[in-house]
VOSE-266190 format. One record per residue (C-alpha): x, y, z. Coordinates in pm, 1 decimal. Layout:
N
<pt><east>X</east><north>Y</north><up>Z</up></pt>
...
//
This chain:
112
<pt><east>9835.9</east><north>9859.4</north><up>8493.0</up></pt>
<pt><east>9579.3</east><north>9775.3</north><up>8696.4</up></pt>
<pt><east>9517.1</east><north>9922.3</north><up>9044.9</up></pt>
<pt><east>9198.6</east><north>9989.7</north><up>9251.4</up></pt>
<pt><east>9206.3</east><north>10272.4</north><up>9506.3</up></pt>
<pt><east>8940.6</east><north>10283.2</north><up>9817.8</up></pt>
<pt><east>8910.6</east><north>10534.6</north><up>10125.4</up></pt>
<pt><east>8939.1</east><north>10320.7</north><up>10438.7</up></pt>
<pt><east>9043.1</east><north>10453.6</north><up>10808.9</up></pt>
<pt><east>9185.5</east><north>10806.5</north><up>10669.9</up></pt>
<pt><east>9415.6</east><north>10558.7</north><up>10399.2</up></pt>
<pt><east>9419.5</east><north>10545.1</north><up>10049.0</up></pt>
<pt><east>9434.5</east><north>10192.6</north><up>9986.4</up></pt>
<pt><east>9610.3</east><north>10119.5</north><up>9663.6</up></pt>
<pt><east>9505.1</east><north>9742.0</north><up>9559.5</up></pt>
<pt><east>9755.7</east><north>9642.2</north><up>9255.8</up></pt>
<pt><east>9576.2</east><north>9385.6</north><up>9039.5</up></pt>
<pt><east>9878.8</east><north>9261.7</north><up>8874.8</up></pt>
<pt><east>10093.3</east><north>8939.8</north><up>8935.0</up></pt>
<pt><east>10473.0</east><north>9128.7</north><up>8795.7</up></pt>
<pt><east>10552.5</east><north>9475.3</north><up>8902.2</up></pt>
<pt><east>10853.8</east><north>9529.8</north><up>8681.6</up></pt>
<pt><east>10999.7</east><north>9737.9</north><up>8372.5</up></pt>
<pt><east>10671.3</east><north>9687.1</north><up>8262.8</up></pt>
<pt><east>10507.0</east><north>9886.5</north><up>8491.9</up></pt>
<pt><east>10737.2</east><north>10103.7</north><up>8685.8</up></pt>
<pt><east>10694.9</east><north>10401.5</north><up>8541.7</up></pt>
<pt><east>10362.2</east><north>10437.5</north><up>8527.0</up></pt>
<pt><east>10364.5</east><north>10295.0</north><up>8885.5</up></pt>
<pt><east>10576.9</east><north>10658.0</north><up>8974.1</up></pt>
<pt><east>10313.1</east><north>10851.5</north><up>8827.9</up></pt>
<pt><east>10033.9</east><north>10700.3</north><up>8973.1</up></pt>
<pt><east>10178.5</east><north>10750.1</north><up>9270.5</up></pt>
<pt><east>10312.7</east><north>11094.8</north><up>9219.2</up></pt>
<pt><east>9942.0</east><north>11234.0</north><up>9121.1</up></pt>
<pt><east>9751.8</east><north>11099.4</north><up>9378.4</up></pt>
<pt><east>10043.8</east><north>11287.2</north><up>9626.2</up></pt>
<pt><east>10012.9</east><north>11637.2</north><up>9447.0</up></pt>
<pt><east>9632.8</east><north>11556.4</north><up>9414.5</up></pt>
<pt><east>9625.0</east><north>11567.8</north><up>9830.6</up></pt>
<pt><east>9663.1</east><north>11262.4</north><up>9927.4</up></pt>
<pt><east>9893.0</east><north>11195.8</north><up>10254.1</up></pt>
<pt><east>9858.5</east><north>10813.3</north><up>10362.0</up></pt>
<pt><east>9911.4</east><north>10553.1</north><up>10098.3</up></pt>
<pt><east>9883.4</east><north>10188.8</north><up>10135.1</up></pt>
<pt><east>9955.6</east><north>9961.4</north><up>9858.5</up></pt>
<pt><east>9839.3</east><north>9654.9</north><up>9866.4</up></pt>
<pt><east>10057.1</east><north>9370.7</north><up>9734.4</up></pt>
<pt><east>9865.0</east><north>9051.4</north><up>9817.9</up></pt>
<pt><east>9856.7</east><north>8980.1</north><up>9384.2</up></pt>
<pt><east>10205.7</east><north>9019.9</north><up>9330.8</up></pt>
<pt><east>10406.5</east><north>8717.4</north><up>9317.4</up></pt>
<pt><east>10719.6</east><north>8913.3</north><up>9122.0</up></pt>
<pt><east>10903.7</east><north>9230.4</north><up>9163.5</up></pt>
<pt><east>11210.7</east><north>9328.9</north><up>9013.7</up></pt>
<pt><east>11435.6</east><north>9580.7</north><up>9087.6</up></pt>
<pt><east>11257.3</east><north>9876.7</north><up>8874.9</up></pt>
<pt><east>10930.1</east><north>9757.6</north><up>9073.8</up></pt>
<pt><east>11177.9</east><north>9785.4</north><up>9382.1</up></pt>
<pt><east>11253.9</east><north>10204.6</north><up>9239.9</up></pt>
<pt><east>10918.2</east><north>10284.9</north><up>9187.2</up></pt>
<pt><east>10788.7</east><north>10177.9</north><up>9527.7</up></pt>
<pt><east>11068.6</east><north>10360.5</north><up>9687.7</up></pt>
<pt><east>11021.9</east><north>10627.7</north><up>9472.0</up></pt>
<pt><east>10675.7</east><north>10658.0</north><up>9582.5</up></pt>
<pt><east>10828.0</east><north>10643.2</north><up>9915.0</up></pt>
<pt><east>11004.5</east><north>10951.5</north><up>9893.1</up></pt>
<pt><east>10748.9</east><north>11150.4</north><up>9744.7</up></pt>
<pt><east>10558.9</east><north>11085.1</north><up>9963.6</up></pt>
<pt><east>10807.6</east><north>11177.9</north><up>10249.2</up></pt>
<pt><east>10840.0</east><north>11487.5</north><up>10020.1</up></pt>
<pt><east>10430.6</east><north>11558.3</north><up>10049.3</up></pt>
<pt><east>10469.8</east><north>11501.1</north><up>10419.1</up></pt>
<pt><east>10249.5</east><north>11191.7</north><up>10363.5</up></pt>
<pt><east>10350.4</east><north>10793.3</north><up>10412.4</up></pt>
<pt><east>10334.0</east><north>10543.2</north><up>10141.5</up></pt>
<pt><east>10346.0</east><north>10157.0</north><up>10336.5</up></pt>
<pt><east>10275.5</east><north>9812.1</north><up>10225.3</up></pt>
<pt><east>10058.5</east><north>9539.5</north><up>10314.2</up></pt>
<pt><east>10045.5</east><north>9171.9</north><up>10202.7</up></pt>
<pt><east>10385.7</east><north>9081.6</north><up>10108.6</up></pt>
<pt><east>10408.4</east><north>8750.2</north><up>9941.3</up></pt>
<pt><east>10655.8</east><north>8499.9</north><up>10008.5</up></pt>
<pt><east>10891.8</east><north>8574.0</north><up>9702.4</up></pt>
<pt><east>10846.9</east><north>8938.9</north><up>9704.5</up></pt>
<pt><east>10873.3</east><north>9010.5</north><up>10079.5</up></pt>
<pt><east>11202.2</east><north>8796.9</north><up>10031.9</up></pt>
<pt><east>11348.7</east><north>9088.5</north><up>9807.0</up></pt>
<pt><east>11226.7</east><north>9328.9</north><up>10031.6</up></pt>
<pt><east>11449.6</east><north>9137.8</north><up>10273.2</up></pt>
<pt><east>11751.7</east><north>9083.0</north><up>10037.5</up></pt>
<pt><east>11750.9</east><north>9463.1</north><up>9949.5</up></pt>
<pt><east>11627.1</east><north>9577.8</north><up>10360.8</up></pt>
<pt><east>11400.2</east><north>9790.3</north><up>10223.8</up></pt>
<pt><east>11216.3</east><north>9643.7</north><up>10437.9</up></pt>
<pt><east>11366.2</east><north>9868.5</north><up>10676.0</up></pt>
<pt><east>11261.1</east><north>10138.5</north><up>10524.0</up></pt>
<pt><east>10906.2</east><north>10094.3</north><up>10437.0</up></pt>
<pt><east>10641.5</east><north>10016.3</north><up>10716.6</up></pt>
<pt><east>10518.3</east><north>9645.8</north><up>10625.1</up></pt>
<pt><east>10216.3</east><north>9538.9</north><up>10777.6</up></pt>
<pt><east>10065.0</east><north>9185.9</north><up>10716.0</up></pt>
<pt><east>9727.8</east><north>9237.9</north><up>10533.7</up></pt>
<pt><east>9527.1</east><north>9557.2</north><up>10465.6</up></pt>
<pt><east>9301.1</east><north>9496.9</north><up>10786.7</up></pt>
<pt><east>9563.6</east><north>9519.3</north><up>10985.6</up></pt>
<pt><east>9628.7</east><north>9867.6</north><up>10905.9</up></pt>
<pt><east>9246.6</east><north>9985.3</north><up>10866.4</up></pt>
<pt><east>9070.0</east><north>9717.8</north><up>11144.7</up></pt>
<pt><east>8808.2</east><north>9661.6</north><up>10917.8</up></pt>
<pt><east>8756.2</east><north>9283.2</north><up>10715.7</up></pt>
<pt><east>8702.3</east><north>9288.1</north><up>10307.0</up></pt>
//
C-alpha cells in the first residue's frame, strides 16, 4: 500500500498512491489508520484524488477509520473524490457521514 502522510494546517494529510482501495488493501488500510490514532494523531485527511475504485471493504476500512477516530476524539475526512468513487459514497450516503471536501487545499488553504 502506498500512502504519503504530510503536516499541513494542524491535519495529517493522508495522500493514498493507489488507483483500487479494495480486499486488497483494507486491512492494512485499518491499521494504518488505527496507529497513527493511538500514535496522537486527532485530524486525518485522506486524500483520494488517485483512486478511481473502491469496493465495499475499501468502503469498511474508511469508515472504520472513521470511528476510531470518533473513538480518539479526532476526525478522519476526505478530499478529492473521483467521479466513480464519490458515486459509491453517494449510493451507500456515507457521504453523509464523512465530511467531503473537494481537494486537499480546500481544507488546509494552502496550493501543492
Amino acid at each position: 500500500m502506498q500512502i504519503e502522510t504530510e503536516k499541513q494546517k494542524g491535519w495529517t494529510i493522508l495522500r493514498l498512491r493507489e488507483p483500487r482501495v479494495d480486499a486488497h488493501l483494507s486491512d492494512a488500510l485499518k491499521e494504518f489508520f488505527l496507529k497513527l490514532l493511538e500514535s496522537g494523531e486527532k485530524r486525518l485527511l485522506v486524500d483520494l484524488t488517485e483512486v478511481r475504485f473502491i469496493d465495499s471493504s475499501g468502503l469498511g476500512a474508511l469508515l472504520s477509520g472513521y470511528k476510531n477516530a470518533n473513538l480518539h476524539q479526532g476526525t478522519l475526512a476526505l478530499a478529492g473524490l473521483q467521479p466513480r468513487v464519490k458515486e459509491m459514497f453517494e449510493l451507500t450516503r456515507l457521504n453523509r457521514v464523512f465530511e467531503v471536501y473537494g481537494s486537499v487545499d480546500e481544507v488546509t488553504g494552502e496550493k501543492p
